[in-house]
C-alpha positions in Angstrom: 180.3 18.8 143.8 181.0 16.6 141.0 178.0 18.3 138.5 180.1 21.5 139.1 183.3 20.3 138.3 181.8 17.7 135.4 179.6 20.5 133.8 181.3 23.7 135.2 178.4 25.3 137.1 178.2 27.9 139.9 177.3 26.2 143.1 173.9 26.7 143.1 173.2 25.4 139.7 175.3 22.2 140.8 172.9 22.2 143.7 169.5 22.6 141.6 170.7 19.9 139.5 171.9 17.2 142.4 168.6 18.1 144.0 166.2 17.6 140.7 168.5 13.9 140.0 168.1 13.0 143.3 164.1 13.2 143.4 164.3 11.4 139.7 166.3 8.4 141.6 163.7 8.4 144.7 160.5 8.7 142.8 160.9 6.9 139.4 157.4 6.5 137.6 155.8 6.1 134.4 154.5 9.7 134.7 156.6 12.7 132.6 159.4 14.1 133.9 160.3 17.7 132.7 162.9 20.0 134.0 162.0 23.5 132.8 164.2 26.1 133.3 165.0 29.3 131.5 169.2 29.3 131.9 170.2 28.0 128.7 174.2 29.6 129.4 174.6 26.8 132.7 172.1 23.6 131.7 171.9 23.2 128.0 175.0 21.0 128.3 174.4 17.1 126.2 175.7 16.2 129.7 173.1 17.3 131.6 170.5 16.6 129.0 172.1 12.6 128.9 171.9 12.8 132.5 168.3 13.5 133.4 167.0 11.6 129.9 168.3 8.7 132.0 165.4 8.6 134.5 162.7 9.7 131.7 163.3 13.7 132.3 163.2 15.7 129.5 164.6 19.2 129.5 162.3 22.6 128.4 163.4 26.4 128.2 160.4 28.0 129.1 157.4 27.4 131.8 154.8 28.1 128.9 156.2 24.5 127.0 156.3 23.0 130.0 152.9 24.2 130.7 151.9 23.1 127.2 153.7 19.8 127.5 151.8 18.6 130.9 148.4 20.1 129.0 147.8 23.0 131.9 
């Protein structure tokens, strides 16, 4: 509940969000982290972005960069 409140997201982004920092905490690595996800209006927030930059998670917009970032 507190990414809804701190970012103001619906309850299912808050969810997505918990869910994606919570297997950052449990599986920290060397590896590349991206989050990719296409709503820009609910995640581009330098909240969020702080947030998952803190366990080596950077955020893209579209699966094709992410695709292009992990070299699939």
């Amino acid at each position: 509940m507190g990414y809804r409140t701190d970012f103001a997201l619906e309850i299912e982004d808050a969810v997505v969000l918990a869910v994606v920092i919570a297997d950052l905490k449990r599986s920290p690595s060397a590896t590349q982290h991206l989050f990719a996800n296409r709503n820009r209006k609910d995640f581009d927030d330098p909240g969020i972005t702080t947030d998952l930059r803190r366990f080596g998670c950077d955020v893209v917009w579209s699966f094709a960069e992410a695709a292009s970032r992990l070299g699939i």
